[in-house]
C-alpha positions in Angstrom: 9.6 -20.2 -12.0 8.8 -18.2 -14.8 7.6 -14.4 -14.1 8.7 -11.2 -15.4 9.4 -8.5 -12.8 9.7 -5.5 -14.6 6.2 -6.3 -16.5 4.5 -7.0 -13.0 6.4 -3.8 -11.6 4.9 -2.0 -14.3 1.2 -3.2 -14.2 1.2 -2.8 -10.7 2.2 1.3 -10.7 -0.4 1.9 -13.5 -2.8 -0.1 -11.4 -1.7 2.0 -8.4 -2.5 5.5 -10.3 -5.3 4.7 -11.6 -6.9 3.6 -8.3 -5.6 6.6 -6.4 -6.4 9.2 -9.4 -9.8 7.5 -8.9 -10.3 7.6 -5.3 -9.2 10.8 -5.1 -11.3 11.7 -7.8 -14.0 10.3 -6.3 -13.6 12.0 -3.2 -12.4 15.7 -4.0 -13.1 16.7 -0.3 -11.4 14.3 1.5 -7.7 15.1 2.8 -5.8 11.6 1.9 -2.4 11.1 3.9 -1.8 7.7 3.5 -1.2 5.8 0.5 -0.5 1.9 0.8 -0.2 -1.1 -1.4 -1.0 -4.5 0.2 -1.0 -8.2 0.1 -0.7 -11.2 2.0 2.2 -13.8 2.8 1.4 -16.1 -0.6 1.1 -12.6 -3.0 -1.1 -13.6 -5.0 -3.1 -10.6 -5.4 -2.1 -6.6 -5.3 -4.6 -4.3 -3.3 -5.0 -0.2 -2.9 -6.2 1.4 0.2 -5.7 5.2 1.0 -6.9 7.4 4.1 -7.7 10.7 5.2 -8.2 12.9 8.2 -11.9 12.8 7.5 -12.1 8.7 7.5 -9.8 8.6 10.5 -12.6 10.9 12.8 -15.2 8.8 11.2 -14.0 5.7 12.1 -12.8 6.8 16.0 -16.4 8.2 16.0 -17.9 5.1 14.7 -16.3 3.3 17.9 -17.1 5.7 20.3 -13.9 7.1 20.8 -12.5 10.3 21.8 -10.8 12.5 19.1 -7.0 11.6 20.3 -5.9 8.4 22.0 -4.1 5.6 21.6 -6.4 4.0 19.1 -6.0 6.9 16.5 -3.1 5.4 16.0 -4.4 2.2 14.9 -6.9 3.9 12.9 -4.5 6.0 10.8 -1.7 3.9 10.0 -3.3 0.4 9.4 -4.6 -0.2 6.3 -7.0 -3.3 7.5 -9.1 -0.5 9.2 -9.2 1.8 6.9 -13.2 1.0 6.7 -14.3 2.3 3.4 -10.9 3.1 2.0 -9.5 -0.6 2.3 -9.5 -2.3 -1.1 -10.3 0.2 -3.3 -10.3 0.0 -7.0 -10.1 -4.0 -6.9 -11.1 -4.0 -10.6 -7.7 -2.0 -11.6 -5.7 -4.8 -10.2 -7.1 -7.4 -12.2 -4.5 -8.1 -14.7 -1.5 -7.8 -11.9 -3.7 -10.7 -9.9 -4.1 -12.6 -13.1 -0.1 -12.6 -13.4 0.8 -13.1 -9.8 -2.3 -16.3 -9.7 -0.5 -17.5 -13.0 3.2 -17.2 -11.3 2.5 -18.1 -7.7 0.9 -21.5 -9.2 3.7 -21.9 -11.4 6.3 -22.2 -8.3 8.6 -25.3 -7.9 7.5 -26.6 -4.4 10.6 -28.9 -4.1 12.7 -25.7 -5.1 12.1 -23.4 -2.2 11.0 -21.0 -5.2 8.7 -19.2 -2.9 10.7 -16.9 -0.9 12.3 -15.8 -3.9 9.3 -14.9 -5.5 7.6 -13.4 -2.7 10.8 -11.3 -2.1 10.3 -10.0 -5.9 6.9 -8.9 -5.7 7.0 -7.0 -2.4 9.9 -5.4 -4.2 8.0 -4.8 -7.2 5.1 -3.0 -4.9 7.9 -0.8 -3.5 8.9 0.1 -6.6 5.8 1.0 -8.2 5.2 3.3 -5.5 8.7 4.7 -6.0 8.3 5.0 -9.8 5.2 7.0 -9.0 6.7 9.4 -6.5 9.8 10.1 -9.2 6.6 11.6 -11.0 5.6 13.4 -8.9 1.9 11.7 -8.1 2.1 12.5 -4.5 3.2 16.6 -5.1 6.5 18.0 -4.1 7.8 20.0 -1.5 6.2 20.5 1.8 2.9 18.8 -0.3 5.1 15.5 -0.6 5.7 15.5 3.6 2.1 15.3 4.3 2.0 12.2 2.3 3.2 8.8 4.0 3.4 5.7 1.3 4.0 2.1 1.9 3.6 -1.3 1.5 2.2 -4.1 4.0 1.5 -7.8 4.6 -2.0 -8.6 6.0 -2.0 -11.2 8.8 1.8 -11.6 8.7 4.8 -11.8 11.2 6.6 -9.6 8.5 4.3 -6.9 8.6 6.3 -4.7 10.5 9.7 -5.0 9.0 8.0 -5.0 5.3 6.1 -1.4 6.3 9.8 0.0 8.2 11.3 -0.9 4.8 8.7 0.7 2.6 8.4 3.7 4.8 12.0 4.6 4.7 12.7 4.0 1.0 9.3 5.3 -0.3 8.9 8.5 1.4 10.7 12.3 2.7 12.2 11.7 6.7 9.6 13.7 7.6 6.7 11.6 6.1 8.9 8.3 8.1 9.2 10.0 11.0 5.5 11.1 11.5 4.8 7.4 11.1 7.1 6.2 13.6 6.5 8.5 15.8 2.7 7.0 15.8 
């Protein structure tokens, strides 16, 4: 198995900013709360997706339902129905894919190299995202609470523990508690 961490790490935060500088760009009016790098269980591929307040009323009005209830739950903290804001920016990942394709097909299958490797690059996601807040990318203060960031596994029994992990490590206690209080 032949990968190097620290360049993936790296491609994937400058991926990450320049997909969310874009969005956000891209959407000056939109109040974005929720920042989230995803993949699924063979991570071969990086992904953006971001939401707001405005997308989450969209979407609840798009299914007919009313303003609060259970399902605005659903509809703000999961990134697979984030509707127009799921996969954004797919272009800015290209070169993290390339290397993840390139290392995922490089894995000894009589080594049990996989979990290792999948281990790495869900840590690598985390710590993008973690570079990026040391900057400063999500604001500071009470600007950096109203921002939650995370990482998640489409499709995948780890999903939950992978998000509680990010969550915690990635964000103010305020930020994790306003998503486990969802």
């Amino acid at each position: 198995m032949s990968y190097d961490i620290k360049e993936i790490t790296a491609l994937i935060k400058e991926a990450a900013r320049s997909a969310f500088t874009q969005i956000k760009e891209q959407h000056p009016s939109e109040h974005f709360f929720a920042y989230a790098l995803t993949t699924l269980d063979d991570v071969c591929y990086v992904s953006a997706s971001v939401n707001s307040e405005q997308n989450v009323q969209a979407l609840m009005q798009e299914q007919n339902l009313p303003k609060e209830n259970s399902e605005t739950v659903y509809y703000r903290w999961s990134p697979c129905e984030w509707g127009k804001f799921e996969y954004i920016k797919p272009e800015c990942f290209g070169p993290v894919d390339d290397i993840l394709q390139q290392a995922y097909d490089g894995l000894d299958d009589e080594n049990d190299e996989f979990d290792s490797y999948r281990s790495d690059i869900l840590d690598a996601m985390m710590a993008a995202l973690e570079e990026l807040d040391k900057e400063g990318f999500w604001g500071s203060g009470k600007a950096r609470e109203e921002v939650t960031v995370f990482t998640t596994i489409y499709d995948s029994f780890d999903a939950e523990a992978i998000e509680q992990t990010s969550i915690k490590r990635l964000n103010p206690k305020l930020s994790y508690q306003k998503f486990n209080q969802a």
